[in-house]
C-alpha positions as CSV (number, residue, x, y, z in Angstrom):
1,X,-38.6,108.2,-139.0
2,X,-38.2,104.8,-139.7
3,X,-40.9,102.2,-141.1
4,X,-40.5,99.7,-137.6
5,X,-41.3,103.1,-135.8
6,X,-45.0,103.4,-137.7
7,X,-45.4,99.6,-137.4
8,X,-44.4,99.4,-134.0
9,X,-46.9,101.0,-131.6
10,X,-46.2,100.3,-127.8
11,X,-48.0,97.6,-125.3
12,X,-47.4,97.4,-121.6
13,X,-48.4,96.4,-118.8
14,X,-47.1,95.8,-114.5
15,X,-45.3,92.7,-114.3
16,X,-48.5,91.2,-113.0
17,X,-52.2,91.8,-113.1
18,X,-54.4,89.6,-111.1
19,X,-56.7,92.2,-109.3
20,X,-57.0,94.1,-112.3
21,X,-58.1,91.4,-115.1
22,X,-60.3,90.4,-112.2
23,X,-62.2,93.3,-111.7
24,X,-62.5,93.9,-115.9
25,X,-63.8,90.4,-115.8
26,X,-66.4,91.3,-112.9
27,X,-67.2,94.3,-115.4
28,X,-67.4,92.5,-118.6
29,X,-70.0,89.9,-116.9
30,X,-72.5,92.6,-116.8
31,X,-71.5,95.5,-119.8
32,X,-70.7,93.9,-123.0
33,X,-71.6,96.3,-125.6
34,X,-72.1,99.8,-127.0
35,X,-74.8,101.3,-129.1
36,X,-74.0,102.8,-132.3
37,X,-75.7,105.9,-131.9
38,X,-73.8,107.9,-134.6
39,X,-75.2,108.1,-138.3
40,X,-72.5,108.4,-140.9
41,X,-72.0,107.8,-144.4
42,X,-71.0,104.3,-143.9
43,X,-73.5,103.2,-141.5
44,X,-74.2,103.8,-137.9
45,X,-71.4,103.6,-135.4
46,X,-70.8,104.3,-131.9
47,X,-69.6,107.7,-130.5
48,X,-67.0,108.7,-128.3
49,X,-69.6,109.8,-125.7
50,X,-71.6,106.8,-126.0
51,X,-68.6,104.7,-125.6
52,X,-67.1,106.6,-122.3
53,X,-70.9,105.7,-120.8
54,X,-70.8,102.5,-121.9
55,X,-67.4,102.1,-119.7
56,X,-68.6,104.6,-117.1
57,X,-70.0,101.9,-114.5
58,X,-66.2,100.2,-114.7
59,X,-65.2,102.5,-111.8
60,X,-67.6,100.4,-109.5
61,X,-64.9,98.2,-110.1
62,X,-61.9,99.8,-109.1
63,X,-61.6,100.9,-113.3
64,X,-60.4,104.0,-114.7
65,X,-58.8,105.3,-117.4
66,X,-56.5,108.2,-119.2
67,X,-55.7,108.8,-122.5
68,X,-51.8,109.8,-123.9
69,X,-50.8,111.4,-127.1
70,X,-47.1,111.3,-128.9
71,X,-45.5,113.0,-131.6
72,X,-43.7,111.4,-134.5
73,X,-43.9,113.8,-137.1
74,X,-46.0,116.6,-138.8
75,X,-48.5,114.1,-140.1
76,X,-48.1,111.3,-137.6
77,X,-48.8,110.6,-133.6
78,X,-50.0,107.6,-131.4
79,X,-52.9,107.7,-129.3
80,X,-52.8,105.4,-126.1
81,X,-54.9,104.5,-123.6
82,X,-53.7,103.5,-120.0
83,X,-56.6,101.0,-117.9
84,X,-55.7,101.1,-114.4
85,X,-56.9,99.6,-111.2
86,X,-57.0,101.1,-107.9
87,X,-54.4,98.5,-107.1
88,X,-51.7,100.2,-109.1
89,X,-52.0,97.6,-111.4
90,X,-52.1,98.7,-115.4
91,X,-52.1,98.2,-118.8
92,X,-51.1,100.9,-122.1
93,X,-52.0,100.2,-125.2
94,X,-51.7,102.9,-128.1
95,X,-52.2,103.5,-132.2
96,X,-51.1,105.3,-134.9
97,X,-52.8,107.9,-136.6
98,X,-51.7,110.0,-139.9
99,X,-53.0,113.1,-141.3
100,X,-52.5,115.7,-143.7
101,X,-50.3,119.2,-144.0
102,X,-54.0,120.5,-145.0
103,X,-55.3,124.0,-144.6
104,X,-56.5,122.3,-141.1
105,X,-54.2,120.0,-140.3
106,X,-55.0,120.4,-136.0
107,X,-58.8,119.3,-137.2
108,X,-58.0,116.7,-139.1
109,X,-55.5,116.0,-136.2
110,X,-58.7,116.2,-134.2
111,X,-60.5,113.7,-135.9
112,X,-58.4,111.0,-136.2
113,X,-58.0,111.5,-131.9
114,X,-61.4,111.3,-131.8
115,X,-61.6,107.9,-134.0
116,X,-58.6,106.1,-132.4
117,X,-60.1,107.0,-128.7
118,X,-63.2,105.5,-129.5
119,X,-61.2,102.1,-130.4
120,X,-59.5,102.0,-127.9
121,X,-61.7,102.8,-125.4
122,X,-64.2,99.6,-126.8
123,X,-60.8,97.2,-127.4
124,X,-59.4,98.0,-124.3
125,X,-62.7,97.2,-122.1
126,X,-63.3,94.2,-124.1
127,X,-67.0,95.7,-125.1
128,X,-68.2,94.9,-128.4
129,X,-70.5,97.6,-130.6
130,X,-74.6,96.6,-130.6
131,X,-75.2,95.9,-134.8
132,X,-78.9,96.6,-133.4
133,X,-81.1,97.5,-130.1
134,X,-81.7,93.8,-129.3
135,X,-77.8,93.2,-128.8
136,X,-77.4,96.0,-126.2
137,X,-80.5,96.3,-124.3
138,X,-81.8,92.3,-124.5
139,X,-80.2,90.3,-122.2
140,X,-80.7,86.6,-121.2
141,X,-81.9,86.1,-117.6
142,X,-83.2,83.0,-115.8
143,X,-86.8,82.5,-114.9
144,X,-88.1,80.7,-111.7
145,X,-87.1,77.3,-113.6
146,X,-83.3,78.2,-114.4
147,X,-84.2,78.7,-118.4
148,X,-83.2,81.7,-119.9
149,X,-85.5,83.7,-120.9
150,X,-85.2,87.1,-123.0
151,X,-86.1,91.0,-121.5
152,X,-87.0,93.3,-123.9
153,X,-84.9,96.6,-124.7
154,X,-87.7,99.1,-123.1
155,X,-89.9,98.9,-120.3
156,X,-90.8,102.5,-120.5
157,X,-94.5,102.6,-120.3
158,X,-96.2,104.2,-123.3
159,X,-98.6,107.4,-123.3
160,X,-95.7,109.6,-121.7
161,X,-94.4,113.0,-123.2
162,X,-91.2,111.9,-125.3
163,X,-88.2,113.8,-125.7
164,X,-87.2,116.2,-128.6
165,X,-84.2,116.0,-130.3
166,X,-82.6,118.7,-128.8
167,X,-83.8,118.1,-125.3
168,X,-82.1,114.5,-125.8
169,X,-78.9,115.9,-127.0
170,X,-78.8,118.2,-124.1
171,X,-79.3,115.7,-121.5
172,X,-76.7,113.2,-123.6
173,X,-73.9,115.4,-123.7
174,X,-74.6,116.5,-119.6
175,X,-74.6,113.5,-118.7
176,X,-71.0,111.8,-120.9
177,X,-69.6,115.0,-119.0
178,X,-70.9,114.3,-115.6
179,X,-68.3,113.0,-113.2
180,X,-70.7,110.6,-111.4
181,X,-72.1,109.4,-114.6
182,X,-71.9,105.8,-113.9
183,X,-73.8,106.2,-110.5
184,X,-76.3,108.1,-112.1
185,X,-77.0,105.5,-114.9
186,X,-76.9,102.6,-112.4
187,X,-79.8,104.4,-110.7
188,X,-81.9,105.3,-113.6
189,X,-81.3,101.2,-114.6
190,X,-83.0,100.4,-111.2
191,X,-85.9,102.8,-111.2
192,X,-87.1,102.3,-115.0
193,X,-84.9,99.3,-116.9
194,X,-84.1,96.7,-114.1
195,X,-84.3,93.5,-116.3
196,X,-81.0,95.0,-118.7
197,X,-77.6,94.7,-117.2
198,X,-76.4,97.3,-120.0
199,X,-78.3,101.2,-119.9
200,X,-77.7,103.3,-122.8
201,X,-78.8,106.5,-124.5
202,X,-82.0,105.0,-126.6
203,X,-83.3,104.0,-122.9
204,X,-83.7,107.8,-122.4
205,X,-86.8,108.8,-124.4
206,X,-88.9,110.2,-122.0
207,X,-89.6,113.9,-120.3
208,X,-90.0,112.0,-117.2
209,X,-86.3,110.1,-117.7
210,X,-84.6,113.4,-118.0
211,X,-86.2,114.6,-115.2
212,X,-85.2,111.7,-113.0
213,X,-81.3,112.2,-114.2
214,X,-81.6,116.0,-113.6
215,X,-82.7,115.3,-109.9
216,X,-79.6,112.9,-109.6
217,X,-77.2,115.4,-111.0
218,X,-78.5,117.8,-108.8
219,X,-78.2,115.5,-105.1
220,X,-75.1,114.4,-106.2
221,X,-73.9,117.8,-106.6
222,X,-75.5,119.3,-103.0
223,X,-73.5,116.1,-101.3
């Protein structure tokens, strides 16, 4: 293996892309960022679930995405990403990761996947990661006059039974797996969050929250 092969990671496209930047655009109007709801030692920073949810709603637009992996060696491979349109329209973009001949090496393997996706995933949606609550769930809106004016995060009316940590986690990981997740979200954004363009986990605090999403998962399932 060469050094232009580790320095070199590949970037496509079709020919031409007109319906597809479209439609991102369209997307991007309305989602712009992540939450970082992962704690780790340097900080908080968004998770792979958290950042497929954040791109869920993107198939309202014709969106989608698949990941690829390649070989190079026994401590290398590239992770890509592939955004397509309904058109047939695309674009691939892919990075490098490295790892150790460890006692592990297929989880530390694992982990690097796991890093690269997330980046990827955020780059190649153009959607930035929240450095706090205000940045993902305010939004400026216009009032009667035409002046913007700011929405809170939360309109989630105090006094109700909150969530516990592992009810949350539950409902969290259900839902990043569910196929229609982005239908689901879209509906719990009209019922309890209208004024945010953006719904993400720290919306879902309530019993009363998870009970709504359970009753979607379950029509959407009998249809």
């Amino acid at each position: 293996m060469n050094e232009e092969q580790v320095s070199s990671p590949t970037i496509r496209a079709t020919d031409s892309n007109p319906k597809l930047a479209t439609a991102l655009a369209k997307f991007q109007t309305k989602h712009c960022n992540a939450a970082k709801d992962g704690k780790g030692n340097f900080g908080t920073y968004v998770t792979l679930t958290e950042a497929e949810l954040a791109v869920s709603p993107a198939t309202e637009f014709g969106l989608s995405h698949t990941f690829l992996m390649r070989g190079i060696s026994e401590t290398m491979a590239y992770v890509g990403i592939k955004l397509m349109h309904e058109s047939g329209e695309y674009e691939f973009s892919e990075l490098p990761i490295f790892f150790n001949k460890g006692r592990n090496p297929y989880h530390e393997m694992g982990s690097g996947v796991t890093y690269v996706r997330r980046y990827l995933l955020l780059a190649i949606y153009g959607l930035g990661q929240a450095d706090d609550e205000a940045d993902t769930f305010s939004r400026d809106t216009k009032d009667n006059t035409g002046n913007a004016k700011s929405v809170s995060k939360s309109q989630a009316p105090s006094g109700k039974e909150k969530l516990t940590d592992q009810q949350f986690k539950k409902l969290r990981t259900d839902l990043g797996k569910h196929p229609n997740k982005g239908k689901i979200t879209e509906a719990f954004r009209k019922k309890f969050v209208p004024s945010v363009s953006v719904v993400s986990t720290d919306h879902i605090e309530f019993v009363e929250h998870e009970q709504f999403i359970r009753h979607q998962m379950r029509e959407i399932e009998r249809k």
